[in-house]
N, CA, C and O atoms as a GROMACS GRO file, in nm:
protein
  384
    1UNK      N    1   0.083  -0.118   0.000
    1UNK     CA    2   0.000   0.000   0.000
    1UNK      C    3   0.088   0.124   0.000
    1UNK      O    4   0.186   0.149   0.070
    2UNK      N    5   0.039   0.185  -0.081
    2UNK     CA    6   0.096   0.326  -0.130
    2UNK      C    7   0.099   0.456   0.038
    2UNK      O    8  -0.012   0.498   0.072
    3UNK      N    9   0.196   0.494   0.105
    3UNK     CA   10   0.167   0.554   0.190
    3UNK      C   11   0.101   0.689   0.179
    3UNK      O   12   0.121   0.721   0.062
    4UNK      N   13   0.035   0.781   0.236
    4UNK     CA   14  -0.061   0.923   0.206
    4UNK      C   15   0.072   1.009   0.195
    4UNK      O   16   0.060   1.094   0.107
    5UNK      N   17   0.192   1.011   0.256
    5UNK     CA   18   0.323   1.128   0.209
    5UNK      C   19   0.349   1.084   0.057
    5UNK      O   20   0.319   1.163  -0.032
    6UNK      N   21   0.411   0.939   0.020
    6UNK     CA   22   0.386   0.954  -0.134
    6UNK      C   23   0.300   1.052  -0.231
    6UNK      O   24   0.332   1.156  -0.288
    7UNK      N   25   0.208   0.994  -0.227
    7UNK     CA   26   0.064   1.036  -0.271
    7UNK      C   27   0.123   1.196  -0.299
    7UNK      O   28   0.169   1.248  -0.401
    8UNK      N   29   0.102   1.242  -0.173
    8UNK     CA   30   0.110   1.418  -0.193
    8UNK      C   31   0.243   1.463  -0.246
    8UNK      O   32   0.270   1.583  -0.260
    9UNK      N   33   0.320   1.375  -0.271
    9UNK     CA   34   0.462   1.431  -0.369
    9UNK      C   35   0.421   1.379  -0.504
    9UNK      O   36   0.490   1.432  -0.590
   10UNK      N   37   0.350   1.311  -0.544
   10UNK     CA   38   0.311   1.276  -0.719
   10UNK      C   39   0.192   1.324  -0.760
   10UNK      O   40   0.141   1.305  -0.871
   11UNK      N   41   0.131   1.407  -0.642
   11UNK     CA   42   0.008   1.483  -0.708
   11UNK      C   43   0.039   1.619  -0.778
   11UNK      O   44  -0.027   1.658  -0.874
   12UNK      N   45   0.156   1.696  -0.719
   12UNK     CA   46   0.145   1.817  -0.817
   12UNK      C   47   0.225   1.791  -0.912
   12UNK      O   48   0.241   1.881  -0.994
   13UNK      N   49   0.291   1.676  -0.928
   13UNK     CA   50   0.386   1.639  -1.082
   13UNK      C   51   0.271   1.624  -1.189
   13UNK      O   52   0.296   1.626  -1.309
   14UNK      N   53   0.127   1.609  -1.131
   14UNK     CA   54   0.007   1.526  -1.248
   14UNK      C   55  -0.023   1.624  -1.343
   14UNK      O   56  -0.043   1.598  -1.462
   15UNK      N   57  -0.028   1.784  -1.276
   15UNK     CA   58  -0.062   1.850  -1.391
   15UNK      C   59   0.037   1.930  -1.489
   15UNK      O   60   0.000   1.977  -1.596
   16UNK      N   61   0.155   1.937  -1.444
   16UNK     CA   62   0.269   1.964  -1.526
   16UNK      C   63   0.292   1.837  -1.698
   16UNK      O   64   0.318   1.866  -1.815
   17UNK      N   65   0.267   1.705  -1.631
   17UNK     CA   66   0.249   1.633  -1.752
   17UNK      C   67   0.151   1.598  -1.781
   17UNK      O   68   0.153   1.494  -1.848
   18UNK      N   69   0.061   1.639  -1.761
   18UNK     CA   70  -0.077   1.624  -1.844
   18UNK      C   71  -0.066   1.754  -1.931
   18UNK      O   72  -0.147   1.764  -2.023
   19UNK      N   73   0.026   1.857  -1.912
   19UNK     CA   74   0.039   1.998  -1.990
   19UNK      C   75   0.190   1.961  -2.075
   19UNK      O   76   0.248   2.033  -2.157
   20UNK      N   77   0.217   1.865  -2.038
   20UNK     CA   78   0.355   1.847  -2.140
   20UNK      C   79   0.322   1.727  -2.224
   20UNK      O   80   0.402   1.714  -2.317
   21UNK      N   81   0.196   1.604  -2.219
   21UNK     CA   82   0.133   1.563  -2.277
   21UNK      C   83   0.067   1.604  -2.367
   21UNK      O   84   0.065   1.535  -2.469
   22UNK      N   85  -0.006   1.724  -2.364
   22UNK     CA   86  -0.064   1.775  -2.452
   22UNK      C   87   0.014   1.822  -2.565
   22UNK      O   88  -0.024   1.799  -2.680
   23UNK      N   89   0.149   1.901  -2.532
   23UNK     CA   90   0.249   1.985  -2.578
   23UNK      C   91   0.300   1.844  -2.696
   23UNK      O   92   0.267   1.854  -2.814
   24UNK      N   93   0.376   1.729  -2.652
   24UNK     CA   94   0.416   1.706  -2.726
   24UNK      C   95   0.304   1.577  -2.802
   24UNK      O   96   0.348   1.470  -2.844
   25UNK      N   97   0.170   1.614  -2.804
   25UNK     CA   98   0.081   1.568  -2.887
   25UNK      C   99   0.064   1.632  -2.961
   25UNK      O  100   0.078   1.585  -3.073
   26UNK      N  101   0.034   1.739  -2.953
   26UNK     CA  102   0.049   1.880  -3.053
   26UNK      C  103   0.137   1.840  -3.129
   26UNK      O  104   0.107   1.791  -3.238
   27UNK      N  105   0.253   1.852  -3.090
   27UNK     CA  106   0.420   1.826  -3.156
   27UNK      C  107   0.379   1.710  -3.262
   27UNK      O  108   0.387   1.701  -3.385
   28UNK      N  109   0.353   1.663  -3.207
   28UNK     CA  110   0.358   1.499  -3.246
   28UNK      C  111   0.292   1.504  -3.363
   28UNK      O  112   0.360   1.467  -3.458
   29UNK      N  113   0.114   1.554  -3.403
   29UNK     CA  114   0.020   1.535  -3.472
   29UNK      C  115   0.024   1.602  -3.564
   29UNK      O  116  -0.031   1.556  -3.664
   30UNK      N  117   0.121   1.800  -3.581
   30UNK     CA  118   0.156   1.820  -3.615
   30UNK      C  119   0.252   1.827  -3.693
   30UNK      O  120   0.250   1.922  -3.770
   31UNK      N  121   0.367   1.734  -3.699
   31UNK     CA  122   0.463   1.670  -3.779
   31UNK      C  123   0.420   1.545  -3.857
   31UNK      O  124   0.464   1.499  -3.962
   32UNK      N  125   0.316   1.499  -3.773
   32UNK     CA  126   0.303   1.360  -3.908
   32UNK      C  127   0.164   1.428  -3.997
   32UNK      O  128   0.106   1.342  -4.064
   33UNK      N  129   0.115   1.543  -4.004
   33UNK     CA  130   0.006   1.613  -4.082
   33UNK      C  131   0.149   1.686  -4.128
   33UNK      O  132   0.218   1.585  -4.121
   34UNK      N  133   0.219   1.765  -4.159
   34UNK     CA  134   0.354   1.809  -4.212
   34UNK      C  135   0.382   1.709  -4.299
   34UNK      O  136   0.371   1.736  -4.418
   35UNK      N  137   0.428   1.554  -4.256
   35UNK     CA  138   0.464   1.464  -4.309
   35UNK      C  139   0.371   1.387  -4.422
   35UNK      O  140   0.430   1.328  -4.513
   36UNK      N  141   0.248   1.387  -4.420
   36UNK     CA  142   0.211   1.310  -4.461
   36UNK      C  143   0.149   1.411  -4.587
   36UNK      O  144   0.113   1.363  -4.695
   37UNK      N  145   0.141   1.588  -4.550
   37UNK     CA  146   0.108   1.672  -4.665
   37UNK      C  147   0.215   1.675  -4.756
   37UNK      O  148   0.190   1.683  -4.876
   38UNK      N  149   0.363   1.669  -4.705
   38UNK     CA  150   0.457   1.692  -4.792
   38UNK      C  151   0.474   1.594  -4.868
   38UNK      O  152   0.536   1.622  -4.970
   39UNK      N  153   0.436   1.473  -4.858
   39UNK     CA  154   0.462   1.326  -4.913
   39UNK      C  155   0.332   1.340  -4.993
   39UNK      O  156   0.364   1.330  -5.111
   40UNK      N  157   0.209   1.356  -4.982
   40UNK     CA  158   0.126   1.362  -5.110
   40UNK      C  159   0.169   1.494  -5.198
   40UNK      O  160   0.194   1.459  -5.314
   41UNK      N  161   0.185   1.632  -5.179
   41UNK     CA  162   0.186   1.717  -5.220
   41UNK      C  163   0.307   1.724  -5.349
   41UNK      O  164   0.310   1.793  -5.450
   42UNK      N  165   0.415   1.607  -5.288
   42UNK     CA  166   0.572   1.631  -5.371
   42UNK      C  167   0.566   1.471  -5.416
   42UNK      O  168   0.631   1.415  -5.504
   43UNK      N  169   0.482   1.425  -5.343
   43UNK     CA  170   0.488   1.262  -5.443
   43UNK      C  171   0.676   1.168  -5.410
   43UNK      O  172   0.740   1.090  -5.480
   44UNK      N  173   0.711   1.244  -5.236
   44UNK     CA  174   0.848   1.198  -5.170
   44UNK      C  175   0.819   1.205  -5.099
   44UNK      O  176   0.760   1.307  -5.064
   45UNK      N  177   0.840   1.067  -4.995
   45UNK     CA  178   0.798   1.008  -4.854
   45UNK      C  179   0.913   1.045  -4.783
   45UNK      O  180   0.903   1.009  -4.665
   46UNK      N  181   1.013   1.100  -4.807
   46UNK     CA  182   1.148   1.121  -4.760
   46UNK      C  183   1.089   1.255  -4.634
   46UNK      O  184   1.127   1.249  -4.517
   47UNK      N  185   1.047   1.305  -4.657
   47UNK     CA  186   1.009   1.379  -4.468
   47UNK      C  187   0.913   1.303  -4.414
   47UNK      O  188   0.892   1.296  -4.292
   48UNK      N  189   0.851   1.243  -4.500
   48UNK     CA  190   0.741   1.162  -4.392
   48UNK      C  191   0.850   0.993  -4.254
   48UNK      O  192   0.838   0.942  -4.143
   49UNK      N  193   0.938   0.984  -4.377
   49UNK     CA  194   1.020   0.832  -4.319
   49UNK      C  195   1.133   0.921  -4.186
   49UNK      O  196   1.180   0.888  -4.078
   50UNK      N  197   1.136   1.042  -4.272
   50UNK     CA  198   1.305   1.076  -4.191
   50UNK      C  199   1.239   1.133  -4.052
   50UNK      O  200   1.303   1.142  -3.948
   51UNK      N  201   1.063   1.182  -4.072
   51UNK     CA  202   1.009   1.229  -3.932
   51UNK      C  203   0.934   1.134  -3.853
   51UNK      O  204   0.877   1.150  -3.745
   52UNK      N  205   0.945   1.042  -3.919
   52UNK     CA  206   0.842   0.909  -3.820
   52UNK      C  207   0.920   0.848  -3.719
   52UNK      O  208   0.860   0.807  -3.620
   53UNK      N  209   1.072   0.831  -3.727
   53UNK     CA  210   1.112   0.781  -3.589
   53UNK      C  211   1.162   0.877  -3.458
   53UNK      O  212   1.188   0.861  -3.339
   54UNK      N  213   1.160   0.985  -3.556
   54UNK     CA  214   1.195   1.104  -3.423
   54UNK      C  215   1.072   1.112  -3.364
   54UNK      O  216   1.072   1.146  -3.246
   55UNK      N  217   0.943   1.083  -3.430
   55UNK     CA  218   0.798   1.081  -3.357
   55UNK      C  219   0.791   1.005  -3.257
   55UNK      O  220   0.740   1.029  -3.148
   56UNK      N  221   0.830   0.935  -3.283
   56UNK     CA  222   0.830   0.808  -3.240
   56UNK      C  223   0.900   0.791  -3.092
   56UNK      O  224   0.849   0.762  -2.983
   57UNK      N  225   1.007   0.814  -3.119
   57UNK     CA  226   1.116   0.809  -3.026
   57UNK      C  227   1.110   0.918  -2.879
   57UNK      O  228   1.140   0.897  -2.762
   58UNK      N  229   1.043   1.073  -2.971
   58UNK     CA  230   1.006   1.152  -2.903
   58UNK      C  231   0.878   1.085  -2.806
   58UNK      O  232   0.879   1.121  -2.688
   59UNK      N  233   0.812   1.028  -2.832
   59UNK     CA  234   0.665   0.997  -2.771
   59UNK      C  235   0.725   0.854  -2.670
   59UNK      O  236   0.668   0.821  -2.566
   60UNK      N  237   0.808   0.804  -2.709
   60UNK     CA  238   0.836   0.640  -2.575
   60UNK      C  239   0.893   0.750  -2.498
   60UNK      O  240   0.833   0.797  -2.401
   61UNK      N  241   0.997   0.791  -2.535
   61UNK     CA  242   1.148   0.853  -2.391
   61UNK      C  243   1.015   0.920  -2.298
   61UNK      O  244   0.985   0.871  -2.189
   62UNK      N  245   0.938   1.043  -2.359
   62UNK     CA  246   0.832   1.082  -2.243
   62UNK      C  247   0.739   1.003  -2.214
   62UNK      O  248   0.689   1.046  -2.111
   63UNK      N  249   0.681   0.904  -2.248
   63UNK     CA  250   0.616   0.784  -2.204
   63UNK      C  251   0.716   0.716  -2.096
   63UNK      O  252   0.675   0.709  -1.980
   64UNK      N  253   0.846   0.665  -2.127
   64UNK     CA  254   0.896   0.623  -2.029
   64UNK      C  255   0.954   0.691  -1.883
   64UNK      O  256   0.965   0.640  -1.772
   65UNK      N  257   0.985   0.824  -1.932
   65UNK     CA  258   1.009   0.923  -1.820
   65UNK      C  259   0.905   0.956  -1.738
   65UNK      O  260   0.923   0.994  -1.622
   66UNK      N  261   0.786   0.943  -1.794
   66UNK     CA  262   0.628   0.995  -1.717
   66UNK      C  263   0.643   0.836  -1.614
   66UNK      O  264   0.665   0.832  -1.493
   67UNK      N  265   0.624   0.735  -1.693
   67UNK     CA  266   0.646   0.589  -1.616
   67UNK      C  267   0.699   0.602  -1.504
   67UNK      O  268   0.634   0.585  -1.400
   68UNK      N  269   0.865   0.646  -1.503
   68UNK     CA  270   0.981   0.669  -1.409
   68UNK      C  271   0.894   0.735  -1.291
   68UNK      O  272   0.896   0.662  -1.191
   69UNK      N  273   0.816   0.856  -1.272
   69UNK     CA  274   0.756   0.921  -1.202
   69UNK      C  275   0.656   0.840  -1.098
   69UNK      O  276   0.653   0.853  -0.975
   70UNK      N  277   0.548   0.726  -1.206
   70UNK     CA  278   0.493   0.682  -1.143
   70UNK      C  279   0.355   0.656  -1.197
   70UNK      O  280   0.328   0.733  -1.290
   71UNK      N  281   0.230   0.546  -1.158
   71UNK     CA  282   0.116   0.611  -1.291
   71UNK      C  283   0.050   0.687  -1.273
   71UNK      O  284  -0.037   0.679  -1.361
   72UNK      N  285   0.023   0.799  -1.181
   72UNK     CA  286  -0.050   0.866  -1.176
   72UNK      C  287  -0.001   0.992  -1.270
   72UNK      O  288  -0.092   1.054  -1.325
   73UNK      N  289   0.141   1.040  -1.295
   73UNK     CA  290   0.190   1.106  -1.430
   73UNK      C  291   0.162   1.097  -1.566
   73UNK      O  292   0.118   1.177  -1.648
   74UNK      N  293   0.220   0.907  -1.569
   74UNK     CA  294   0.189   0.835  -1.703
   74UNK      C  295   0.060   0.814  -1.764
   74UNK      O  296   0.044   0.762  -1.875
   75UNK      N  297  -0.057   0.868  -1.666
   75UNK     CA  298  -0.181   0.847  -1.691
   75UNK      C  299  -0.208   0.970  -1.718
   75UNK      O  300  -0.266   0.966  -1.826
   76UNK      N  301  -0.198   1.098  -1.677
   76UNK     CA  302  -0.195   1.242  -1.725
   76UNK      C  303  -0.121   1.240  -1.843
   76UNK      O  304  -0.195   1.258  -1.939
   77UNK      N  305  -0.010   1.227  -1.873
   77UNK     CA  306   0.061   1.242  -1.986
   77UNK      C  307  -0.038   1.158  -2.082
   77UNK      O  308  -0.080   1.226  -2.176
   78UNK      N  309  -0.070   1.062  -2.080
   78UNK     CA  310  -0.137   0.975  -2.180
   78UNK      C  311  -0.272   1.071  -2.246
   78UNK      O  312  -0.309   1.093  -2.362
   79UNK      N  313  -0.322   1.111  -2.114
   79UNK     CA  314  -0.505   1.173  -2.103
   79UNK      C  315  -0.456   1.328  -2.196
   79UNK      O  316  -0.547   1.373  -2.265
   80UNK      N  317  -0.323   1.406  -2.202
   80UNK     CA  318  -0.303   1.522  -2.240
   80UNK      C  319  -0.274   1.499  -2.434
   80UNK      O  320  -0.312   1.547  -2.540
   81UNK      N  321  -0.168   1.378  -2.370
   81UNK     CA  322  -0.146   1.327  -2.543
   81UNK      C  323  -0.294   1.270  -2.635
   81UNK      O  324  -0.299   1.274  -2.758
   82UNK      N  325  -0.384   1.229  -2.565
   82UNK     CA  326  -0.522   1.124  -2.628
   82UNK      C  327  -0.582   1.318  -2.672
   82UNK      O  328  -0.619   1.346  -2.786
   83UNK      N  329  -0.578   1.408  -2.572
   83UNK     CA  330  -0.667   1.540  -2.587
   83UNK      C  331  -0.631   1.627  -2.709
   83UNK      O  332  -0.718   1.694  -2.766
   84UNK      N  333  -0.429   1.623  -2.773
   84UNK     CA  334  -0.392   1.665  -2.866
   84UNK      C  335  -0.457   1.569  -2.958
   84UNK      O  336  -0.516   1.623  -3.052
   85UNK      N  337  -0.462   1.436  -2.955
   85UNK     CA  338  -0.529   1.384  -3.097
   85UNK      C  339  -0.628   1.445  -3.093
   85UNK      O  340  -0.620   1.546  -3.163
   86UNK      N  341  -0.779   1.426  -3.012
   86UNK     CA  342  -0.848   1.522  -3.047
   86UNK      C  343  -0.895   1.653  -3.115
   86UNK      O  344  -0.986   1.680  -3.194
   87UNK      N  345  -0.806   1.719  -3.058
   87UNK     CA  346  -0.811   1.862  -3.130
   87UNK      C  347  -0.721   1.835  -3.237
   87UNK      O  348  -0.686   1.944  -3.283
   88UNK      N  349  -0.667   1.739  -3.299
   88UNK     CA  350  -0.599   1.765  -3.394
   88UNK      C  351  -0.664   1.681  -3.510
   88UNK      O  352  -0.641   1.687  -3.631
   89UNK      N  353  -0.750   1.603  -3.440
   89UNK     CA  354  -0.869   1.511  -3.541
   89UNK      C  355  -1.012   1.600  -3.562
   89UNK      O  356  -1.094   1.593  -3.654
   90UNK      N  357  -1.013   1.672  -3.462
   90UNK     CA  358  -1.121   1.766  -3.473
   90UNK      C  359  -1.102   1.885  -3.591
   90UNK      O  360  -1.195   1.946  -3.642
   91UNK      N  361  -0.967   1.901  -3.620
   91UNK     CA  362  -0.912   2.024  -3.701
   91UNK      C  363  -0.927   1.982  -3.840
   91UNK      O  364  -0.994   2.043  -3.924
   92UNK      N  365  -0.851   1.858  -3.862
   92UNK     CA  366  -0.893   1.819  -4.007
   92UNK      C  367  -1.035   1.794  -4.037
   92UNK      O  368  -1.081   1.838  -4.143
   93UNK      N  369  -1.128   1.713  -3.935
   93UNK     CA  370  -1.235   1.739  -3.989
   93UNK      C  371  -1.306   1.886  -4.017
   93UNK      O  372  -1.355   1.916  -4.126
   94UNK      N  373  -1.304   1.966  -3.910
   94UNK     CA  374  -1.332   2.104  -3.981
   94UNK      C  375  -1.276   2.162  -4.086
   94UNK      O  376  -1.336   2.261  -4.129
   95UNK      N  377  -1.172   2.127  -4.143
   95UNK     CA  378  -1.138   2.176  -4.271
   95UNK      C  379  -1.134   2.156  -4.407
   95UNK      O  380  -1.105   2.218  -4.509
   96UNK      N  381  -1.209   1.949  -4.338
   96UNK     CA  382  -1.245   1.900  -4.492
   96UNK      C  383  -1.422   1.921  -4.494
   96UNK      O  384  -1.487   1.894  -4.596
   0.00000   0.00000   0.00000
């Protein structure tokens, strides 16, 4: 059992990465809509391939660093990153 002093040292880490979740969902959704316009637009997958593992890579290390913290982080970070897809699935549909 988790003691109540824990607890109150991983509660104010929750909203810092649920705000750096969001940040690099943004990041994130934004580069592969970059990637995936420049690759239809030029008919060369070459920014879409050369930006998919920095996506990638960018999104585990803070997945695993949020982990390191504990899950009550890794579960904010997740809930901030799921909120950038949103608004970033919400955007293309308003524009098609």
């Amino acid at each position: 059992m988790i003691s109540h002093d824990a607890l109150a040292i991983l509660r104010p880490a929750v909203v810092p990465f649920a705000a750096a979740g969001f940040g690099l969902g943004a990041a994130y959704f934004a580069s592969l809509r970059y990637g995936v316009r420049h690759a239809i637009a030029r008919h060369a997958w070459s920014p879409y391939v050369l930006l998919a593992p920095a996506r990638i890579a960018a999104a585990a290390l803070f997945f695993v660093f949020a982990a390191r913290w504990g899950l009550p982080t890794l579960l904010a970070g997740f809930a901030g990153f799921l909120l950038a897809r949103r608004v970033a699935v919400r955007r293309v549909w308003r524009a098609a």
